[in-house]
N, C-alpha and C positions, 0 to 999 in steps of 0.2 A: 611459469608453471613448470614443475615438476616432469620431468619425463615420465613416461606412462602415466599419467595425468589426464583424465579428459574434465571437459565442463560439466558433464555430471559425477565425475567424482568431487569435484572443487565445490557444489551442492551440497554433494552430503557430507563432507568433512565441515562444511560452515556451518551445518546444522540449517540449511533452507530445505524447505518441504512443500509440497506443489499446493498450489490454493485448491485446484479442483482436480476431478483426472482427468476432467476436458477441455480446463482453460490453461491458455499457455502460460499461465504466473504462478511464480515460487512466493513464498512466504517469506518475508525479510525478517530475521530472527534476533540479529545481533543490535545491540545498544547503538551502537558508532552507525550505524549505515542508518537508522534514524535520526539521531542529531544530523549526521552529515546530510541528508535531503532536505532537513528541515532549517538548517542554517542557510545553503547554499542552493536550495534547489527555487522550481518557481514558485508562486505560492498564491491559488485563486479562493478568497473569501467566501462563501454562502452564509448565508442565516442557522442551518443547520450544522453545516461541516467545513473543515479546512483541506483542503487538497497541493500537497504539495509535488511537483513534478522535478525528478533531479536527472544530469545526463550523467550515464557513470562513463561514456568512453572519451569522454572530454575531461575528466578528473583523472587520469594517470592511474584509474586502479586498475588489478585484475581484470581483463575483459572478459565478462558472460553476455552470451550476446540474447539469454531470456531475461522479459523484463518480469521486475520484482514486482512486491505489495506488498504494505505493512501497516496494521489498524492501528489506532492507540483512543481512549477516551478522556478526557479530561472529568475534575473531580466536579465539573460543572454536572453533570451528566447526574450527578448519583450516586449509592453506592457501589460494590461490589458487582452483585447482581447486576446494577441498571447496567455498568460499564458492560459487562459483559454482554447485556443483549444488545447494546448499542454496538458494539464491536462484531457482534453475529449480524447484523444489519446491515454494517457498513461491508461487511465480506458477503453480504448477494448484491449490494450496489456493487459493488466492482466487478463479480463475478457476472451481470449480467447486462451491465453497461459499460465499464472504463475498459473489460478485458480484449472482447470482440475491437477496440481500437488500439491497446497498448501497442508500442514499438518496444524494438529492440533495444539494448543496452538502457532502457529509463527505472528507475523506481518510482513507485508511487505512492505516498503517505496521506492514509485521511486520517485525521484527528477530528472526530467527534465532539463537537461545543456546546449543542444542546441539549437542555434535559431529555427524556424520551418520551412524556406526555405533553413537551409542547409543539415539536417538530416529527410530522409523518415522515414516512418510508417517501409515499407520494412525492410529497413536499420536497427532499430531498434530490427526487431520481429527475423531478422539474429544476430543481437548480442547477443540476450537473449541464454543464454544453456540451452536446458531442459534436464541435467541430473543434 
């Protein structure tokens, strides 16, 4: 890191932006920090959603010690629209379940699999484990 540098300037120069103003996760914004969690990170199946979990202080990057979050929906989902409220969806499932647990140094990737009239919010927030 840069002298005079802190880890919230290294935020907003990546262009990450906080999920909420009371939960501790930034928004994952850039391309590569998605593949990279989703090639190498863990990766737990549901019927509705994929959740991928990646350690970034164990991969030699930049160490930020807040952990991220980053939505994506596939074209299974939908249009435009669906994508999009399927991705508002999955940003209050994190916000109000996975955030209250995240650690330090992880990202977290849900990629969205089903369509939005076959798979509840419910349905969802039952398949996540929170241990």
């Amino acid at each position: 890191m840069k002298s005079g540098m802190t880890d919230k300037t290294l935020f907003l120069n990546r262009g990450d932006r906080r999920l909420s103003a009371s939960g501790p996760l930034f928004m994952i914004r850039a391309r590569r920090d998605f593949l990279r969690a989703q090639s190498k990170g863990l990766k737990r199946v549901t019927p509705g959603f994929v959740l991928h979990i990646f350690v970034r202080h164990n991969a030699g990057l930049p160490v930020t010690a807040v952990p991220r979050a980053g939505f994506t929906a596939s074209k299974k989902v939908g249009g435009a629209v669906q994508r999009n409220l399927a991705k508002r969806r999955m940003r209050g499932l994190m916000r109000d379940i996975i955030a209250p647990e995240a650690r330090q140094h992880y990202d977290y990737v849900i990629v969205d699999t089903a369509p939005i009239n076959i798979v509840t919010d419910t349905d969802k927030k039952d398949n996540y484990d929170y241990n």
